[in-house]
PDB file of N, CA, C and O in Angstrom:
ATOM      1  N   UNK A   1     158.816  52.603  60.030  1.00  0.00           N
ATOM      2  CA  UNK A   1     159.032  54.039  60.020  1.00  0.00           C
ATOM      3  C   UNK A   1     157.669  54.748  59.934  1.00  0.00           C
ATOM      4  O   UNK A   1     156.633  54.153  59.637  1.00  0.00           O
ATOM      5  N   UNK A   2     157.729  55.842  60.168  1.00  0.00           N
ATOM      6  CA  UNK A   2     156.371  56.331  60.700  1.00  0.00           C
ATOM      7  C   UNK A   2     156.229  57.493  60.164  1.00  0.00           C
ATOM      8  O   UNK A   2     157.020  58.272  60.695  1.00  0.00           O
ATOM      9  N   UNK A   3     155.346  58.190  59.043  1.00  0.00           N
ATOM     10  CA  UNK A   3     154.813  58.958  58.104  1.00  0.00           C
ATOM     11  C   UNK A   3     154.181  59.819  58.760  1.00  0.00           C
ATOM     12  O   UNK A   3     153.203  59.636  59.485  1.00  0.00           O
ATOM     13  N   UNK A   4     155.125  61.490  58.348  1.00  0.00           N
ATOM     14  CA  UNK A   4     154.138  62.334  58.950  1.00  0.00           C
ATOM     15  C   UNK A   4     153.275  62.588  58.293  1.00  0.00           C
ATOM     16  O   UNK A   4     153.045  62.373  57.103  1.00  0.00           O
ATOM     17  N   UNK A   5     152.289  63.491  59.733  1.00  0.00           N
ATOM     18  CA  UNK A   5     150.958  64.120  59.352  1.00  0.00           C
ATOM     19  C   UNK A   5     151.364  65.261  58.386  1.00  0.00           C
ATOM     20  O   UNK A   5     152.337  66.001  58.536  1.00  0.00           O
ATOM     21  N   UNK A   6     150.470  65.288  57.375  1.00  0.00           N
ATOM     22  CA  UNK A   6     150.314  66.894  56.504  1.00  0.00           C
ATOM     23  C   UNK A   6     149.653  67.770  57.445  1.00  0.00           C
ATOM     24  O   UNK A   6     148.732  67.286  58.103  1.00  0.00           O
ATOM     25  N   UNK A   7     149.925  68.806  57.592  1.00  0.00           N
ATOM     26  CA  UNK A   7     149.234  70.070  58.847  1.00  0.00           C
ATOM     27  C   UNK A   7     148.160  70.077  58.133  1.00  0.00           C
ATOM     28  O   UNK A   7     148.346  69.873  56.933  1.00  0.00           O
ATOM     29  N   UNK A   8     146.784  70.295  58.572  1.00  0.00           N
ATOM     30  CA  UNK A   8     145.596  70.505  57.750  1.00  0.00           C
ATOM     31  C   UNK A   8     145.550  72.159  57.651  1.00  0.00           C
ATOM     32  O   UNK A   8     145.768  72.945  58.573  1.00  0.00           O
ATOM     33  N   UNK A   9     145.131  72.539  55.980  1.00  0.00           N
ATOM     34  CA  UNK A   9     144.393  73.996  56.522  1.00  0.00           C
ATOM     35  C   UNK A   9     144.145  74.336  57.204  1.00  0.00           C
ATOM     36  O   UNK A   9     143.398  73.661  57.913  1.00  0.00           O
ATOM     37  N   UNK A  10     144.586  75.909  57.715  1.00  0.00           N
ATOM     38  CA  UNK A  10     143.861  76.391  58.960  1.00  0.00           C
ATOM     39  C   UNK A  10     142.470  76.677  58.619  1.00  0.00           C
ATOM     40  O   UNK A  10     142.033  76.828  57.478  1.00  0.00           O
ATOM     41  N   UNK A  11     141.813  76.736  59.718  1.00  0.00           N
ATOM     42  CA  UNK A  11     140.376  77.554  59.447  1.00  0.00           C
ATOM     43  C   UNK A  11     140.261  78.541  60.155  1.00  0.00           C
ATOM     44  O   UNK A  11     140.118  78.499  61.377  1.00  0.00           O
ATOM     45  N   UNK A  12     140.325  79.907  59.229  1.00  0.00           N
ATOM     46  CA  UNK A  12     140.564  81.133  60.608  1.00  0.00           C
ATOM     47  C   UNK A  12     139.411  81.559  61.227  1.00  0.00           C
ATOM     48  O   UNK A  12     139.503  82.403  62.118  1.00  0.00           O
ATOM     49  N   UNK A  13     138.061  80.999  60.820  1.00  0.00           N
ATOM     50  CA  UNK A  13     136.378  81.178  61.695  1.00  0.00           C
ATOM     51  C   UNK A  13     137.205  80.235  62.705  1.00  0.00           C
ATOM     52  O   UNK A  13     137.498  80.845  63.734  1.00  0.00           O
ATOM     53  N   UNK A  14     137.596  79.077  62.677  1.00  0.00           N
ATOM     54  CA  UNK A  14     137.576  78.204  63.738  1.00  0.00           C
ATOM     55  C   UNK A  14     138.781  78.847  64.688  1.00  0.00           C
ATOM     56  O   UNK A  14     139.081  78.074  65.597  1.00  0.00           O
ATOM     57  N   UNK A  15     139.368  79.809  64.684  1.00  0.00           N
ATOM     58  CA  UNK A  15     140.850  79.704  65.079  1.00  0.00           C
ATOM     59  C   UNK A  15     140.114  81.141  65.584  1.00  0.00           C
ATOM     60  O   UNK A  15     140.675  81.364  66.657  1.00  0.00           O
ATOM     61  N   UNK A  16     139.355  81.986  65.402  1.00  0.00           N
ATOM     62  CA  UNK A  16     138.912  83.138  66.206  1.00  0.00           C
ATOM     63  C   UNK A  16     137.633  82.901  66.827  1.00  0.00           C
ATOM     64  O   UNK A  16     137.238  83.828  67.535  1.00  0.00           O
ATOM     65  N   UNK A  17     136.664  81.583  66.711  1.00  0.00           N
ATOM     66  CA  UNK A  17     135.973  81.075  67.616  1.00  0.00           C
ATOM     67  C   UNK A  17     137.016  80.428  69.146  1.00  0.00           C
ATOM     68  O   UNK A  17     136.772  80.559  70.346  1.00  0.00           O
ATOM     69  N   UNK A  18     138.120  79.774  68.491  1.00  0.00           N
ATOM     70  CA  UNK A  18     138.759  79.000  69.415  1.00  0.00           C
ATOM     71  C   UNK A  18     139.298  80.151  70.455  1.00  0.00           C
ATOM     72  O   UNK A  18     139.288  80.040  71.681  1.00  0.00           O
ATOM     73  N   UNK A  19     139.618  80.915  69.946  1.00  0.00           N
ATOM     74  CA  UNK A  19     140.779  82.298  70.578  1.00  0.00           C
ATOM     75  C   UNK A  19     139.545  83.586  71.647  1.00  0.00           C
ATOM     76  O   UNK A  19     139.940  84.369  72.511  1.00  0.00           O
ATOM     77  N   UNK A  20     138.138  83.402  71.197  1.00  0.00           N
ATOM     78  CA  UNK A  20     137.093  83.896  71.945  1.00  0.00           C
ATOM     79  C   UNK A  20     136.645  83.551  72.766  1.00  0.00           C
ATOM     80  O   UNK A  20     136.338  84.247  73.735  1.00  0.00           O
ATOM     81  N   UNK A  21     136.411  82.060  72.620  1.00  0.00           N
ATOM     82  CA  UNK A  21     136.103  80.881  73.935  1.00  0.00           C
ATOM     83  C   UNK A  21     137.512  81.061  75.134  1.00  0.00           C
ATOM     84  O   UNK A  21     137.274  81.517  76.253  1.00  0.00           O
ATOM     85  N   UNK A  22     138.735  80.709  74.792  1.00  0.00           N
ATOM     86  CA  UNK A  22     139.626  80.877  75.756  1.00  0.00           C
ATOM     87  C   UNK A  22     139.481  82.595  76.247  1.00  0.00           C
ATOM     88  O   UNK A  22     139.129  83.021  77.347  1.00  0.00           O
ATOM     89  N   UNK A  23     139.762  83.137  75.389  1.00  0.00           N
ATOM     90  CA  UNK A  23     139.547  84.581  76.128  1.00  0.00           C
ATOM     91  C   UNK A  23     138.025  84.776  77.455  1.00  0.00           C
ATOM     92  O   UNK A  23     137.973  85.047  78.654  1.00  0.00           O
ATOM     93  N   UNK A  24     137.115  84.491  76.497  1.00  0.00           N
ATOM     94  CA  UNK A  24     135.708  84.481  77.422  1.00  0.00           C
ATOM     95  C   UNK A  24     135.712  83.300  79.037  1.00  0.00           C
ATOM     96  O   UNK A  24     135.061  83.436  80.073  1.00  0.00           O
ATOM     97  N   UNK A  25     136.751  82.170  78.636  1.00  0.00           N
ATOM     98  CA  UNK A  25     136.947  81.319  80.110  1.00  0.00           C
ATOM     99  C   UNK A  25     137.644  82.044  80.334  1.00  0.00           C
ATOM    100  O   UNK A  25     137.046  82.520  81.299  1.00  0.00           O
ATOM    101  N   UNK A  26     138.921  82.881  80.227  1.00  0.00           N
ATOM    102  CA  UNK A  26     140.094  83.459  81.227  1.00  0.00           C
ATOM    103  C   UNK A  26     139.411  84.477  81.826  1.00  0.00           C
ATOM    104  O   UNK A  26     139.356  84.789  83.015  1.00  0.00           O
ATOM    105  N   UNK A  27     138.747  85.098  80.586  1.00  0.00           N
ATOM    106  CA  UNK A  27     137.886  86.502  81.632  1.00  0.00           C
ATOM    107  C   UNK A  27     137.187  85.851  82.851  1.00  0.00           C
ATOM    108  O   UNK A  27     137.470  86.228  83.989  1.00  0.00           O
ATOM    109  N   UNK A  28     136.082  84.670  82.574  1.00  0.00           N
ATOM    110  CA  UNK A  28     135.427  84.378  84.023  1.00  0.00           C
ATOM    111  C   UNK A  28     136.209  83.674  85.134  1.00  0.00           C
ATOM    112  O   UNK A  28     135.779  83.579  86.283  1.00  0.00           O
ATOM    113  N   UNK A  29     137.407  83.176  84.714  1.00  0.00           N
ATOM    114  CA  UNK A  29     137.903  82.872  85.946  1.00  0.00           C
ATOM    115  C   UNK A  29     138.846  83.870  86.525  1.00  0.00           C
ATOM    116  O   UNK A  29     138.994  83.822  87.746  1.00  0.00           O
ATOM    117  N   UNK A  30     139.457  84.697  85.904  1.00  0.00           N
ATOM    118  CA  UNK A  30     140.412  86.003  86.794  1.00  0.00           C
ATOM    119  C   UNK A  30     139.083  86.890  87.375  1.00  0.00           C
ATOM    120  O   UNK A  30     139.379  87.342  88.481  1.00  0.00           O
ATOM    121  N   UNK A  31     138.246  87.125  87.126  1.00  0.00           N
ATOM    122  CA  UNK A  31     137.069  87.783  87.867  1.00  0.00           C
ATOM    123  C   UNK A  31     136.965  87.183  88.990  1.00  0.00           C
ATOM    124  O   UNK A  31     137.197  87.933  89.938  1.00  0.00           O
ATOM    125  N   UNK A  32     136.656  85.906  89.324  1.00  0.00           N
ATOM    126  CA  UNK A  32     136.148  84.855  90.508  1.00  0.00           C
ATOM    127  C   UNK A  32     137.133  85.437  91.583  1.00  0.00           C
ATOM    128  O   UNK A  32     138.339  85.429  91.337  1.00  0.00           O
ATOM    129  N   UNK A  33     136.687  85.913  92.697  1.00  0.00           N
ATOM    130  CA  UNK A  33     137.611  86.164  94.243  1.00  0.00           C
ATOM    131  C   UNK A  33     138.523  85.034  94.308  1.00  0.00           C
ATOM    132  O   UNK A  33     138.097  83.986  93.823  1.00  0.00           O
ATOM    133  N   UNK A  34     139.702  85.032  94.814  1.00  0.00           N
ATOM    134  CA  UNK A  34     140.916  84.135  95.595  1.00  0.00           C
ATOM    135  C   UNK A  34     140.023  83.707  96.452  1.00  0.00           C
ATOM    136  O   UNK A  34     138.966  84.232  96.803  1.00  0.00           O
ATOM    137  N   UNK A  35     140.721  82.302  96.901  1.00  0.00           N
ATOM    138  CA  UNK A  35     139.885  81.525  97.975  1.00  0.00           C
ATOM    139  C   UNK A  35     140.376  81.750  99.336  1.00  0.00           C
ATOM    140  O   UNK A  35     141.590  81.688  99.533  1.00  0.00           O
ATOM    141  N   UNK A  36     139.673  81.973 100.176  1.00  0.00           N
ATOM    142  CA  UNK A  36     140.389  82.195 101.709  1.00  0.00           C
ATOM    143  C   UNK A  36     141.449  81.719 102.084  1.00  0.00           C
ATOM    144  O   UNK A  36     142.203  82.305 102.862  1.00  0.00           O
ATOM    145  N   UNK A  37     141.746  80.190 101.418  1.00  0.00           N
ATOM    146  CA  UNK A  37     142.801  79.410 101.693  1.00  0.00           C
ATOM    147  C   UNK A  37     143.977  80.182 101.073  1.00  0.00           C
ATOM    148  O   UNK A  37     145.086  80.408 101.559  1.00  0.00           O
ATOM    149  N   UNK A  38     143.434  80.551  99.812  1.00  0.00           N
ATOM    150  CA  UNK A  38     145.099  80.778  99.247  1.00  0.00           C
ATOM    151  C   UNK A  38     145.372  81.654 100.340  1.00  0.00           C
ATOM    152  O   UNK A  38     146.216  81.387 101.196  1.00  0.00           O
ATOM    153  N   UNK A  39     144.591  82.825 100.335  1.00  0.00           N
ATOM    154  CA  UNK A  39     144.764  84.234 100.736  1.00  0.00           C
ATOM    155  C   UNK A  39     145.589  84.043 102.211  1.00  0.00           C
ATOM    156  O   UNK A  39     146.418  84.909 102.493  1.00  0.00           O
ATOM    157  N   UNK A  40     145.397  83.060 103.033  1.00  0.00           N
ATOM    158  CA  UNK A  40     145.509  82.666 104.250  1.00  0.00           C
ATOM    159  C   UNK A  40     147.247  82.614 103.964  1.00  0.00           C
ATOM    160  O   UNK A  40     148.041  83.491 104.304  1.00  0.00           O
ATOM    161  N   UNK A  41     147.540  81.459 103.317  1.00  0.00           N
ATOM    162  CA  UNK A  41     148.427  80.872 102.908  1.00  0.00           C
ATOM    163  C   UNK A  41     149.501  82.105 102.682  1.00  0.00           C
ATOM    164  O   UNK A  41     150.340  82.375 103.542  1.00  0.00           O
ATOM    165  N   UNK A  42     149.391  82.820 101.448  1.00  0.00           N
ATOM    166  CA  UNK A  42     150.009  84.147 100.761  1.00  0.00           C
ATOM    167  C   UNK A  42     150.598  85.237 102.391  1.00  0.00           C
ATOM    168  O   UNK A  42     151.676  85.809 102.551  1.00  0.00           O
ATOM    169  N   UNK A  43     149.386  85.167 103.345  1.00  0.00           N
ATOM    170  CA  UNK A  43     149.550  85.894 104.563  1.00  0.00           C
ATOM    171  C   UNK A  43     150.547  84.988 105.119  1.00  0.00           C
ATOM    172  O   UNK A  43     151.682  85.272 104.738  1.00  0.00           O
ATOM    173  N   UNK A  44     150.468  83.869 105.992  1.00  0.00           N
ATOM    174  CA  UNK A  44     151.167  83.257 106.293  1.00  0.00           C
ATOM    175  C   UNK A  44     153.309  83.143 105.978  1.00  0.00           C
ATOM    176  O   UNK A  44     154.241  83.048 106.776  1.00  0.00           O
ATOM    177  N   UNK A  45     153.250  83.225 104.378  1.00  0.00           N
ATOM    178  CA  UNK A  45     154.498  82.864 103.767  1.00  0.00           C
ATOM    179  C   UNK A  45     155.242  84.097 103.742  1.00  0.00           C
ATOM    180  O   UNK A  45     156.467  84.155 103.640  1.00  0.00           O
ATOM    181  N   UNK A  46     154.496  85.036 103.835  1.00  0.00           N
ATOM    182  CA  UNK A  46     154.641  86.913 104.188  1.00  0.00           C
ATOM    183  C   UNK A  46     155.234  87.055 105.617  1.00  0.00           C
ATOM    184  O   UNK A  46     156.230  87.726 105.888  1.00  0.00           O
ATOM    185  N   UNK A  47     154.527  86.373 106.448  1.00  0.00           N
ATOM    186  CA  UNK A  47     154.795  86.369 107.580  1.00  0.00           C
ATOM    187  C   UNK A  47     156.459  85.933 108.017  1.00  0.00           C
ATOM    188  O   UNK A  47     157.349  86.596 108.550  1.00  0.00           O
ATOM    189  N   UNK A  48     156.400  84.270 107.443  1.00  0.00           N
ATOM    190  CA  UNK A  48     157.692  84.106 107.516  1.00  0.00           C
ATOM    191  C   UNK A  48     158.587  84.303 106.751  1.00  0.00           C
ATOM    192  O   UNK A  48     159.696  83.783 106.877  1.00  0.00           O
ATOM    193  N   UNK A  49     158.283  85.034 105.886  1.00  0.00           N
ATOM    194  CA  UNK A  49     160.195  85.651 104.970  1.00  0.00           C
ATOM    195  C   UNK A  49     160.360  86.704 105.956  1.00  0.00           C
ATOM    196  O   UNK A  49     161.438  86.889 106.520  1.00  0.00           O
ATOM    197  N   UNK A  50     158.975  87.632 106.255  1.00  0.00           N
ATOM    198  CA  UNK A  50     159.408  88.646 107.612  1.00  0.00           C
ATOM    199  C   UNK A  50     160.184  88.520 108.566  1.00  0.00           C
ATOM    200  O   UNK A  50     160.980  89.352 109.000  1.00  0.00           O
ATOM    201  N   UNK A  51     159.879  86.973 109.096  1.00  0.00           N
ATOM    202  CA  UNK A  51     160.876  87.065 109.922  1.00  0.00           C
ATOM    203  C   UNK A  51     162.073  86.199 109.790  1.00  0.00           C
ATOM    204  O   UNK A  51     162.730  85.812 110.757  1.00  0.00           O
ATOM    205  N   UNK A  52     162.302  85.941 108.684  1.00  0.00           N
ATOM    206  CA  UNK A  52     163.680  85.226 108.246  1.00  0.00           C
ATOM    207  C   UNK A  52     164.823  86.544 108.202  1.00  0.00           C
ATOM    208  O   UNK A  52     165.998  86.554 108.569  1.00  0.00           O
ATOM    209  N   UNK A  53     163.929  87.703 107.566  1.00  0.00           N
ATOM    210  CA  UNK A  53     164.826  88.667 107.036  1.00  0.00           C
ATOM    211  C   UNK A  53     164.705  89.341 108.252  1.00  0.00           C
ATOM    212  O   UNK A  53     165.467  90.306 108.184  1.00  0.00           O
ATOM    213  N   UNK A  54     164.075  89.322 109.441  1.00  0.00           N
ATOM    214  CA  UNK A  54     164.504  90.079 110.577  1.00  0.00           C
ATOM    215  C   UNK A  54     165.753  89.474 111.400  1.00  0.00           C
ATOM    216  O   UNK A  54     166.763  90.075 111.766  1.00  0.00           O
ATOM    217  N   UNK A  55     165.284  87.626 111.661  1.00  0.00           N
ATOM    218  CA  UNK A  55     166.263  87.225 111.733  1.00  0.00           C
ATOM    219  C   UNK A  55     167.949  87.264 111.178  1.00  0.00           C
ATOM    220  O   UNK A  55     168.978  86.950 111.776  1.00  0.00           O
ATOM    221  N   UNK A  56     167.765  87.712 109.984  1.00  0.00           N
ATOM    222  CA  UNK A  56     169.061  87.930 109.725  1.00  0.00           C
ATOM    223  C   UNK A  56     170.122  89.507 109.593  1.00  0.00           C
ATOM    224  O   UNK A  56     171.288  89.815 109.345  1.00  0.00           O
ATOM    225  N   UNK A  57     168.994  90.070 109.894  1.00  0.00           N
ATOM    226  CA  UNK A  57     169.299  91.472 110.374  1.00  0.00           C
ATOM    227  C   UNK A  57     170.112  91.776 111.478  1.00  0.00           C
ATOM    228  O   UNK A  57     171.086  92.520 111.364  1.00  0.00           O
ATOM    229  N   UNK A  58     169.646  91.039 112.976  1.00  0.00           N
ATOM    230  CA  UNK A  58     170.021  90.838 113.899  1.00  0.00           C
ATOM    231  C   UNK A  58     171.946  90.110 113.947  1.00  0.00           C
ATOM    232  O   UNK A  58     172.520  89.230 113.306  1.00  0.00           O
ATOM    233  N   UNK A  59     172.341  90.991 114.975  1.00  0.00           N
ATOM    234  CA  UNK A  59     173.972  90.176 115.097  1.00  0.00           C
ATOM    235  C   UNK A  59     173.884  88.903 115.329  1.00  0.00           C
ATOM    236  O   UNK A  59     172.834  88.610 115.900  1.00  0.00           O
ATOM    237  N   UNK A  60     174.558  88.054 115.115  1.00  0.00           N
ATOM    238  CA  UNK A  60     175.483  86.992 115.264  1.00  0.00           C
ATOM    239  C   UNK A  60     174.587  86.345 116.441  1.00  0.00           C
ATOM    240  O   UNK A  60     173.645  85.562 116.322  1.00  0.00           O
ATOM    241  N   UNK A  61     175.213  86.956 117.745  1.00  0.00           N
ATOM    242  CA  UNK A  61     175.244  86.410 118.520  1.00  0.00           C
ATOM    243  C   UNK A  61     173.526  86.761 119.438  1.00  0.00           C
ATOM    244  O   UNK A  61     173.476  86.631 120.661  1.00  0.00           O
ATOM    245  N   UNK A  62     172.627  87.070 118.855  1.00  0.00           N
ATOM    246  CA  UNK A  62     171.444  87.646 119.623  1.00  0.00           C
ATOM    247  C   UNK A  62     170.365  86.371 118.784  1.00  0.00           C
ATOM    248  O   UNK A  62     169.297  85.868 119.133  1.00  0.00           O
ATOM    249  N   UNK A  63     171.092  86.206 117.757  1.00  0.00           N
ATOM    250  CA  UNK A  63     170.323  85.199 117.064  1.00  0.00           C
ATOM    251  C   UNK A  63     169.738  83.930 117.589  1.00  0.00           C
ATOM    252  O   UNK A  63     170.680  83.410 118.187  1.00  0.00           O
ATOM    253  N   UNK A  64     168.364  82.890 117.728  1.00  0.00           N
ATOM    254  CA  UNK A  64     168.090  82.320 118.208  1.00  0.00           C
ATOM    255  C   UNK A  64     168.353  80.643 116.952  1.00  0.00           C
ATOM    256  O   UNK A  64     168.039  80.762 115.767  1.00  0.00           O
ATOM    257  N   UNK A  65     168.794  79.598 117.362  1.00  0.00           N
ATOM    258  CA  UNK A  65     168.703  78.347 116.820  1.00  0.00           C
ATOM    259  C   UNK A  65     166.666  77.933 116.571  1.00  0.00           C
ATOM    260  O   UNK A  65     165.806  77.758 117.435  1.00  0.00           O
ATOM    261  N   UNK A  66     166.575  77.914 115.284  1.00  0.00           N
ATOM    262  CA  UNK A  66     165.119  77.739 115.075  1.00  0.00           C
ATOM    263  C   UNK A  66     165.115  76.498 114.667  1.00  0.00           C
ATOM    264  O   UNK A  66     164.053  75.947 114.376  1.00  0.00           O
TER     265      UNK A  66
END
Protein backbone atom coordinates (compact mmCIF):
# COMPACT_ATOMS: atom_id res chain seq x y z
CA UNK A 1 0.00 0.00 0.00
CA UNK A 2 1.30 3.22 -0.86
CA UNK A 3 1.60 6.37 1.61
CA UNK A 4 0.63 9.65 0.67
CA UNK A 5 2.64 12.66 0.07
CA UNK A 6 2.07 15.54 2.83
CA UNK A 7 1.49 18.76 0.38
CA UNK A 8 4.57 20.84 1.27
CA UNK A 9 4.11 24.54 2.38
CA UNK A 10 3.40 26.82 -0.12
CA UNK A 11 5.95 29.42 -0.82
CA UNK A 12 4.11 32.47 -2.02
CA UNK A 13 7.77 34.37 -3.34
CA UNK A 14 7.97 31.10 -5.26
CA UNK A 15 4.32 30.90 -6.45
CA UNK A 16 4.43 34.79 -7.73
CA UNK A 17 7.93 34.23 -9.27
CA UNK A 18 6.32 31.05 -10.88
CA UNK A 19 2.97 33.03 -11.98
CA UNK A 20 5.47 36.07 -13.57
CA UNK A 21 7.64 33.75 -15.57
CA UNK A 22 4.43 32.08 -17.19
CA UNK A 23 2.80 35.40 -17.63
CA UNK A 24 6.21 37.00 -19.13
CA UNK A 25 6.43 33.52 -21.69
CA UNK A 26 2.61 33.96 -22.67
CA UNK A 27 3.18 37.65 -23.24
CA UNK A 28 6.23 36.78 -25.73
CA UNK A 29 4.63 34.24 -27.49
CA UNK A 30 0.94 35.87 -28.25
CA UNK A 31 3.06 38.92 -29.53
CA UNK A 32 5.10 36.63 -32.17
CA UNK A 33 3.05 36.99 -35.84
CA UNK A 34 0.97 33.63 -36.98
CA UNK A 35 2.98 31.68 -39.37
CA UNK A 36 2.07 31.91 -43.08
CA UNK A 37 1.19 28.33 -42.89
CA UNK A 38 -1.38 28.61 -40.34
CA UNK A 39 -2.71 31.78 -41.90
CA UNK A 40 -2.81 29.91 -45.35
CA UNK A 41 -4.53 27.04 -43.82
CA UNK A 42 -7.34 29.33 -41.64
CA UNK A 43 -7.88 30.94 -45.49
CA UNK A 44 -8.20 27.79 -47.09
CA UNK A 45 -10.88 26.03 -44.38
CA UNK A 46 -12.86 29.56 -44.85
CA UNK A 47 -12.89 28.87 -48.22
CA UNK A 48 -14.44 25.55 -47.96
CA UNK A 49 -17.26 25.89 -45.31
CA UNK A 50 -18.03 28.81 -48.04
CA UNK A 51 -18.72 26.65 -50.24
CA UNK A 52 -20.31 23.81 -48.38
CA UNK A 53 -22.84 26.40 -47.16
CA UNK A 54 -23.34 27.67 -50.74
CA UNK A 55 -23.66 24.28 -51.75
CA UNK A 56 -26.39 23.72 -49.61
CA UNK A 57 -28.23 26.74 -50.30
CA UNK A 58 -28.74 25.72 -53.77
CA UNK A 59 -32.00 23.29 -54.74
CA UNK A 60 -31.91 19.76 -54.77
CA UNK A 61 -31.57 19.23 -58.02
CA UNK A 62 -28.79 22.01 -59.35
CA UNK A 63 -26.58 20.43 -56.82
CA UNK A 64 -23.33 18.84 -58.04
CA UNK A 65 -22.01 15.07 -56.56
CA UNK A 66 -18.47 16.22 -55.00
Amino acid sequence: MTQRQRARPRNEQADREIDENLKRAFDQIASEPVPDRFTDLLKRLKEKEAGKTRAQDQPEENRSDD
